[in-house]
LUMMARMI-828416 format. One record per residue (C-alpha): residue in three letters; y, z, x. Coordinates in Angstrom, 2 decimals. Each point is the difference from the previous one (the first is absolute). Example, Ala and Ser with C-alpha at 12.3 -4.5 7.8 and 13.67 -1.06 7.14 Angstrom:
% residues 2
rest, py, pz, px
ALA, -4.50, 7.80, 12.30
SER, 3.44, -0.66, 1.37
This chain:
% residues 351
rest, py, pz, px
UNK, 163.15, -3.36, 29.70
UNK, 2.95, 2.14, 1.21
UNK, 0.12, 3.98, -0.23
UNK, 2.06, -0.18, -3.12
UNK, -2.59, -1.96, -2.01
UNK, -2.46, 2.14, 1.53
UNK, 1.93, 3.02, -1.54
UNK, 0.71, -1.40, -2.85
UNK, -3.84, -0.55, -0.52
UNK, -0.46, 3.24, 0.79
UNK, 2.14, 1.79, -2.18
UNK, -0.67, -2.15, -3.44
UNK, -3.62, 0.94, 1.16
UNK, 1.24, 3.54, -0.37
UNK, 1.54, -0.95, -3.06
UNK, -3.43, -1.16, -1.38
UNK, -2.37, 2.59, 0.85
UNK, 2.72, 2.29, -1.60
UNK, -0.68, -1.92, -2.99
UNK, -3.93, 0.38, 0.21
UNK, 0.69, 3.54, 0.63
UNK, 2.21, 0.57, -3.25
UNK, -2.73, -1.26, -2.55
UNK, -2.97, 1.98, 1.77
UNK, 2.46, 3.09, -0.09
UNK, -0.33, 0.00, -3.97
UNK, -3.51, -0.55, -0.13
UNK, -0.90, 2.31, 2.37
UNK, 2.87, 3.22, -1.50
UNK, -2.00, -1.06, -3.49
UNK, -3.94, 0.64, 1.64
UNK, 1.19, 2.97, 1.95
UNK, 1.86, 1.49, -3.56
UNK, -2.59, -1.34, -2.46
UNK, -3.22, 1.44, 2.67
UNK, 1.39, 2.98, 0.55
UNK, 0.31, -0.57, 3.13
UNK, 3.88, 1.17, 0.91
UNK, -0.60, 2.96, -1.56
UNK, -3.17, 0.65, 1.94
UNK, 2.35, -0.23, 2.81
UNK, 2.49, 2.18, -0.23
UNK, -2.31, 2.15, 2.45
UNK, -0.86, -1.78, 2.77
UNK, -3.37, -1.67, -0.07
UNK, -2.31, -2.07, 2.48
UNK, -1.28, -3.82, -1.55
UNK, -3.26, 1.61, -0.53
UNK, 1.19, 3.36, -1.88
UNK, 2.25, -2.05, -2.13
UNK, -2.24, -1.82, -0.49
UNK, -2.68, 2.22, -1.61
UNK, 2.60, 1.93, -1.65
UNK, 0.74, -3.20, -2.29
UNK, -3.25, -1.21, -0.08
UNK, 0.69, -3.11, 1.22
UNK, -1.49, -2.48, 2.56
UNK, 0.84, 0.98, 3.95
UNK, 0.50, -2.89, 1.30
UNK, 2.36, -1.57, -2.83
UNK, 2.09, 3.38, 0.40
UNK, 0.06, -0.08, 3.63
UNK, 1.42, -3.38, 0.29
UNK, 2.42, 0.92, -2.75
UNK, 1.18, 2.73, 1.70
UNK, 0.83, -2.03, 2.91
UNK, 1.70, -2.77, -2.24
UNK, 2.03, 2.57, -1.75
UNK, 0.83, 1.62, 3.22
UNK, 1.11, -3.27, 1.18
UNK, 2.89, 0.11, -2.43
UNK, 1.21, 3.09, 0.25
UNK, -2.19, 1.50, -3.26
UNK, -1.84, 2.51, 2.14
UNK, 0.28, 1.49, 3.41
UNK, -2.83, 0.40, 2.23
UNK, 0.34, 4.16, 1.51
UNK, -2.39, 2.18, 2.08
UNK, -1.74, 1.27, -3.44
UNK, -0.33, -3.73, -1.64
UNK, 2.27, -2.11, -1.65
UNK, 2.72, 1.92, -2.15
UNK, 2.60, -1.69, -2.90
UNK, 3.21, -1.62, 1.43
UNK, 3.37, 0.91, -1.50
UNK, -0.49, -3.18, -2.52
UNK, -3.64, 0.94, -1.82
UNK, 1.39, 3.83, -0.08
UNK, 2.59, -1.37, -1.75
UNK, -1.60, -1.79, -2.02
UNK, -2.37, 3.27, -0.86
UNK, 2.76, 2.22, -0.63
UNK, 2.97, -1.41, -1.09
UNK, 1.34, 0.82, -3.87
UNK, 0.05, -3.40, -0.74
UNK, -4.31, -0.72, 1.34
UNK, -1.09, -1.09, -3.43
UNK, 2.34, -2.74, -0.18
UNK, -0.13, -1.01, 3.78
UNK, -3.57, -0.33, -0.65
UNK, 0.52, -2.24, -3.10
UNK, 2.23, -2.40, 1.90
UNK, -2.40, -0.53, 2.79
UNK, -2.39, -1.08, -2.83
UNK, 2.45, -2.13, -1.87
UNK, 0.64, -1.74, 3.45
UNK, -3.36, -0.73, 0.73
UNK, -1.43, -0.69, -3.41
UNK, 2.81, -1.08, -2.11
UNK, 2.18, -2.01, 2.89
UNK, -3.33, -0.88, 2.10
UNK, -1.01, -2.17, -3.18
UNK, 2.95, -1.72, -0.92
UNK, 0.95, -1.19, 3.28
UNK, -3.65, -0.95, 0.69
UNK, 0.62, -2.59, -2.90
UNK, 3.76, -0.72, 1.35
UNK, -1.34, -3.53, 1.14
UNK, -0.85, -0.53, -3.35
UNK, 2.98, 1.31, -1.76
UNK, 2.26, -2.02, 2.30
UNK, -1.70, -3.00, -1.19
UNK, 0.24, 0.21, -3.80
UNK, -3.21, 2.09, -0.74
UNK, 0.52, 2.28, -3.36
UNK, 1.36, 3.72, 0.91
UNK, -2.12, 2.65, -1.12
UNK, 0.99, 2.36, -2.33
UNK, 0.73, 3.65, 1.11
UNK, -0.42, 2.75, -2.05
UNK, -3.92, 1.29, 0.49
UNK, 0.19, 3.80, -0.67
UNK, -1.16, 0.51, 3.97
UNK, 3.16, -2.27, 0.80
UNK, 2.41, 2.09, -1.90
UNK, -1.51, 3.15, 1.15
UNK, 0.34, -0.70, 3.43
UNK, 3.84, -1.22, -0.36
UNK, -0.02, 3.07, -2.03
UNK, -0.85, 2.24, 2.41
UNK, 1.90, -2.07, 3.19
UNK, 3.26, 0.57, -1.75
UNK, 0.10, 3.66, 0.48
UNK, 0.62, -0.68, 3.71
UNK, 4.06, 0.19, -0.62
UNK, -0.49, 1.74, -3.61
UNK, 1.99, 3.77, 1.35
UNK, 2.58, -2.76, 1.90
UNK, 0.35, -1.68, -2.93
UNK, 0.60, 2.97, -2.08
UNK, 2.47, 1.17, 2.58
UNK, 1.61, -3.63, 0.07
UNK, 0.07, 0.26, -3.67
UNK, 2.34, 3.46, -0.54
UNK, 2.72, -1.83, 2.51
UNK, 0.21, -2.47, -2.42
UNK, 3.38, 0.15, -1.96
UNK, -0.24, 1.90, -3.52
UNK, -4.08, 0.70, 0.51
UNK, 0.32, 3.98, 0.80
UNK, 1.54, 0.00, -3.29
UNK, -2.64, -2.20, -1.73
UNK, -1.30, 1.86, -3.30
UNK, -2.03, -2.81, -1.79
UNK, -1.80, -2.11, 2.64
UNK, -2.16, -2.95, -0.77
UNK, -2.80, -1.11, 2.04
UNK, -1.21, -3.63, -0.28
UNK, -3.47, -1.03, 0.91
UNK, -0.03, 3.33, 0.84
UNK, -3.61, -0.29, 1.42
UNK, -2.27, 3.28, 0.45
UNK, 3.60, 2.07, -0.33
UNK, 0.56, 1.42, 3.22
UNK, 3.47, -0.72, 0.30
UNK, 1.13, 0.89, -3.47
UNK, -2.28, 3.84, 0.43
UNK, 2.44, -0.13, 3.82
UNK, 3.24, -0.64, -1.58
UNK, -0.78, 2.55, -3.37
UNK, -1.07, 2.75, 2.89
UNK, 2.92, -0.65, 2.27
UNK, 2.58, 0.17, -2.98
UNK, -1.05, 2.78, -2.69
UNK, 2.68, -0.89, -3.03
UNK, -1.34, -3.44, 0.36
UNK, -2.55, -1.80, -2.66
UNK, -1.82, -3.55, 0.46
UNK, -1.17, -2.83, -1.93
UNK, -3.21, -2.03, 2.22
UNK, -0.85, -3.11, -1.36
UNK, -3.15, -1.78, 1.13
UNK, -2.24, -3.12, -0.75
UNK, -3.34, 1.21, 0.63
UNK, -1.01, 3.01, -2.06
UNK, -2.76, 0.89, 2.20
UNK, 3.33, 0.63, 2.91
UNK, 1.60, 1.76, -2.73
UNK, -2.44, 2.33, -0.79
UNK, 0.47, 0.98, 3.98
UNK, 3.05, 0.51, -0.35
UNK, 0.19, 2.34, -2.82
UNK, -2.57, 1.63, 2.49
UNK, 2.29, 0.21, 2.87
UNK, 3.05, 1.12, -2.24
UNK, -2.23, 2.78, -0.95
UNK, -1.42, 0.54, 3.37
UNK, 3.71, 0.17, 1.26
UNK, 0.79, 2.60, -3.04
UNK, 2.75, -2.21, -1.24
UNK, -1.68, -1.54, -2.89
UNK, 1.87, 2.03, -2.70
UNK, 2.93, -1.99, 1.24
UNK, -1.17, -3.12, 0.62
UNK, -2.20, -3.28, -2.42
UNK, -1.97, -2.64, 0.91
UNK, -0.16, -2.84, -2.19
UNK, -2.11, -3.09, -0.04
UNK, 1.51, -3.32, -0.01
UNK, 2.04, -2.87, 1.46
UNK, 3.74, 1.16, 0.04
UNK, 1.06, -3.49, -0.87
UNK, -1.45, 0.44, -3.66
UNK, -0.64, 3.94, -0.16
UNK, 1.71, 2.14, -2.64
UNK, 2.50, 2.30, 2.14
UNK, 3.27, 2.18, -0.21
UNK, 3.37, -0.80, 1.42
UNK, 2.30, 1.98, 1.65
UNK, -1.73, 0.39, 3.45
UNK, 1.66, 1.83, 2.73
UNK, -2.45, -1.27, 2.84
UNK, -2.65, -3.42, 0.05
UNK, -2.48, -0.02, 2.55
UNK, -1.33, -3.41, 0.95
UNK, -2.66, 1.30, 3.35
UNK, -1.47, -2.68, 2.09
UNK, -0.90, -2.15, -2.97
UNK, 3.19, -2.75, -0.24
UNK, -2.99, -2.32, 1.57
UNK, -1.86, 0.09, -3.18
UNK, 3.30, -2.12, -1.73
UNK, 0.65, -3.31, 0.70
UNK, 3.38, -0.75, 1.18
UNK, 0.91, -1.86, -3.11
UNK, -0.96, 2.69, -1.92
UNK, 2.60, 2.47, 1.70
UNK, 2.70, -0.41, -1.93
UNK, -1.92, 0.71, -3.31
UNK, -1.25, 3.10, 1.60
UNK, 2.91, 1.08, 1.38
UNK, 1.73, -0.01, -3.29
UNK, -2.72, 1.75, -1.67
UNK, 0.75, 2.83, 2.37
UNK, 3.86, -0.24, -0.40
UNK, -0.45, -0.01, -3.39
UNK, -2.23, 2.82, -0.19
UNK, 2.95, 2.42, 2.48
UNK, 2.42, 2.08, -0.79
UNK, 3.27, -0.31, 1.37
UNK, 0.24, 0.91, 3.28
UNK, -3.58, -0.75, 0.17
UNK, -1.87, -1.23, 3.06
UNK, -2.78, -2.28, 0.82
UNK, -1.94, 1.00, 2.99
UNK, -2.14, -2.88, 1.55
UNK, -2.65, 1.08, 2.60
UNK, -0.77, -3.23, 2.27
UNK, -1.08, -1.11, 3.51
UNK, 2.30, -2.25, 1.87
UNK, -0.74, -3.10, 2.24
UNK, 3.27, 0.85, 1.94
UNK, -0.56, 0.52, 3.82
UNK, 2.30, 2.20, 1.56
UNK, -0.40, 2.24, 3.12
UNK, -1.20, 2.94, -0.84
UNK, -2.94, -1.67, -2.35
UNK, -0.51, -2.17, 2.77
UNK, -0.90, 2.97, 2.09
UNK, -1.95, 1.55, -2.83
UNK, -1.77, -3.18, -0.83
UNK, 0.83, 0.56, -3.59
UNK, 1.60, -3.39, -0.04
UNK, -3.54, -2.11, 1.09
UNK, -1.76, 2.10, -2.22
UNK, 2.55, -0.90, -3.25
UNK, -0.21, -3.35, 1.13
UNK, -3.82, 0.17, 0.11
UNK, -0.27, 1.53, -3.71
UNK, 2.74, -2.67, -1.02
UNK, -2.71, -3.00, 0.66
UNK, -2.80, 2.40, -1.15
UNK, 2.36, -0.14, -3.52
UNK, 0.41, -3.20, -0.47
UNK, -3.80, -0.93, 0.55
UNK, -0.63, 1.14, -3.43
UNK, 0.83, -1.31, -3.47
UNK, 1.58, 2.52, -1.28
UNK, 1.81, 1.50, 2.73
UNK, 3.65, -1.02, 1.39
UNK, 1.49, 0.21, 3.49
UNK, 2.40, 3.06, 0.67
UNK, 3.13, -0.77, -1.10
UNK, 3.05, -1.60, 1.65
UNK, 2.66, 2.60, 0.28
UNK, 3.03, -1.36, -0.28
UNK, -1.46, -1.90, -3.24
UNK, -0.94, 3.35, -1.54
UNK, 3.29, 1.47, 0.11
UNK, 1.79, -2.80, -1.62
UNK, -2.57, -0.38, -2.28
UNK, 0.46, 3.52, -1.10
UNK, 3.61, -0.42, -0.23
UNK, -0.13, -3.28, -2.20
UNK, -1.94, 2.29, -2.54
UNK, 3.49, 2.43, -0.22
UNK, -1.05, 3.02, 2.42
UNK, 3.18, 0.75, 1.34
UNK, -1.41, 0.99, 3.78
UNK, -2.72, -0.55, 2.06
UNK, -0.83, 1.77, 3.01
UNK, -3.18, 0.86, 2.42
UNK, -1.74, 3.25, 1.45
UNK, -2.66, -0.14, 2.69
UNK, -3.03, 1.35, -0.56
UNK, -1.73, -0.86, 3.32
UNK, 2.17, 0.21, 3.20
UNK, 1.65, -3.64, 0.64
UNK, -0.37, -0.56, -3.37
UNK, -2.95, -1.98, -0.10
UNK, -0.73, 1.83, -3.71
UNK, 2.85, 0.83, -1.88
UNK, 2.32, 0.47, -3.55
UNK, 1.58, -2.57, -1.15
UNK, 1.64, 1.66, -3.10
UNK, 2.74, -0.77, -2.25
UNK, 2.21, 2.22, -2.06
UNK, 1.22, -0.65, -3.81
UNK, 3.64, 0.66, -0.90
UNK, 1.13, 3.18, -1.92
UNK, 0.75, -1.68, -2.63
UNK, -1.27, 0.42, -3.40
UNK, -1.90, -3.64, -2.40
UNK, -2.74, -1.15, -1.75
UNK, -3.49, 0.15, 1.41
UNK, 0.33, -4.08, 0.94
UNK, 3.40, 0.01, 0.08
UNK, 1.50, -0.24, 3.38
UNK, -3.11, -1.77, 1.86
UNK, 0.56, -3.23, 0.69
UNK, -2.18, -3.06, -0.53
């Protein structure tokens, strides 16, 4: 064997253990958050004080310590070990609650799907997803980018001057109780499918004290009773829930439901590498909750870009454009604007 295989050996080793060390990371950030444990630490402590502080077994805590010190979750000081920049983070930051939610979607929601991958690949029956612990933890994940997406959202074309916005699948309302808070003359429409949801988002509109100005209806906005004339029409991280084929119907349904000058704003993640979401790792991770997608029944891959925006345009928008949400653009608006002209409620969307 020369030195170069010898290297290489050595460095796809590397490669490998990194691997090993990525999936114990999660695990372990979800014990040391669900315990207790990080917070215990944010004064340093010895194994054995931390120990009976939690209640927990020595030993077990001891040699977690040393794991999570291992990769770079604690440090080991002159007091005990003490939180590393990453699990303070993780503690403090404004957006905790939903950092927390997508460490358990990755471990619980992706860990089980691509445990049955092997199966999947060869013909087995996708499950269904949809359980109300599912949707609760996508829920609660998607608030990761929700201020960047609200900030995404006003440098969007025509949306600053939005005064009837409608929010489909609007989920538990968070977005629609943002964008009512951020512009005050604005008022909102929320349609969603599961009235349990809805009822939590009539709680955060009034929660957000917006709900004066703002409905929640339940239904499917394919068949629901609703006004025209629409300045704004949110579509938020849920084009996945459509088949492709059924794009064009739902894309006129929106059109149809604008007023001129209108725009639809679509909220979607992006299998698109590019340098910056390289660096970020956004792009592995969209390309890891692509697959996790389209291991279910009734979910669809993200969508192809360029399709989406000629798509859009065979319906009669007469623009299309994107905002990123995320830096390199790994979530992002797609969104396309309605002429100012003046017709029928069906009348300028094409088949």
């Amino acid at each position: 064997m020369s030195i170069f295989s010898g290297l290489d050996d050595l460095t796809h080793g590397r490669t490998l253990a990194a691997t090993f060390d990525a999936f114990a990371r999660v695990h372990l950030l979800r014990v040391g958050l669900e315990l207790g444990l990080f917070e215990a630490l944010r004064r340093p402590l010895a194994a054995e004080a931390l120990a009976a502080k939690v209640g927990l077994a020595e030993d077990l805590v001891r040699s977690w310590l040393i794991a999570c010190e291992r990769i770079d979750l604690v440090r080991a000081g002159r007091e005990g070990h003490e939180l590393a920049d990453l699990t303070r983070f993780l503690l403090d930051s404004p957006e905790a609650p939903a950092l927390r939610a997508l460490l358990d979607q990755v471990a619980l929601g992706w860990g089980a799907r691509f445990q049955e991958l092997p199966q999947l690949l060869k013909g087995a029956a996708r499950p269904h997803f949809g359980s109300p612990e599912e949707t609760r933890r996508i829920a609660a994940a998607s608030r990761v980018v929700e201020k960047r997406a609200l900030a995404a959202l006003a440098r969007i074309p025509g949306t600053s001057r939005a005064r009837r916005v409608l929010d489909i699948g609007c989920g538990h309302g968070t977005y629609l109780a943002g964008f009512l808070a951020r512009f005050r003359d604005a008022q909102g429409v929320g349609v969603e499918l599961d009235p349990v949801v809805a009822e939590d988002a009539r709680r955060t509109l009034r929660e957000a004290e917006v709900w004066r100005r703002g409905e929640i209806r339940v239904g499917d906005f394919m068949s629901a009773e609703l006004p025209i004339g629409f300045d704004l029409i949110l579509l938020n991280n849920n084009l996945h829930y459509f088949a492709p084929a059924e794009h064009a119907a739902l894309f006129r349904r929106a059109f149809a439901k604008l007023a001129p000058g209108g725009v639809l704003a679509i909220q979607t993640g992006v299998v698109e590498p590019g340098r910056v979401s390289r660096w970020l790792g956004a792009d592995a991770e969209m390309a890891l909750f692509d697959l996790f997608l389209r291991c279910h029944e009734n979910l669809h891959g993200l969508p192809d870009l360029p399709a989406l925006h000629e798509r859009l345009r065979a319906t009669g928008f007469a623009s299309t454009g994107e905002v990123a949400v995320w830096p390199g653009g790994s979530a992002r608006y797609v969104f396309a604007t309605r002429a100012e002209t003046e017709g029928g409620e069906e009348a300028t969307a094409r088949p």
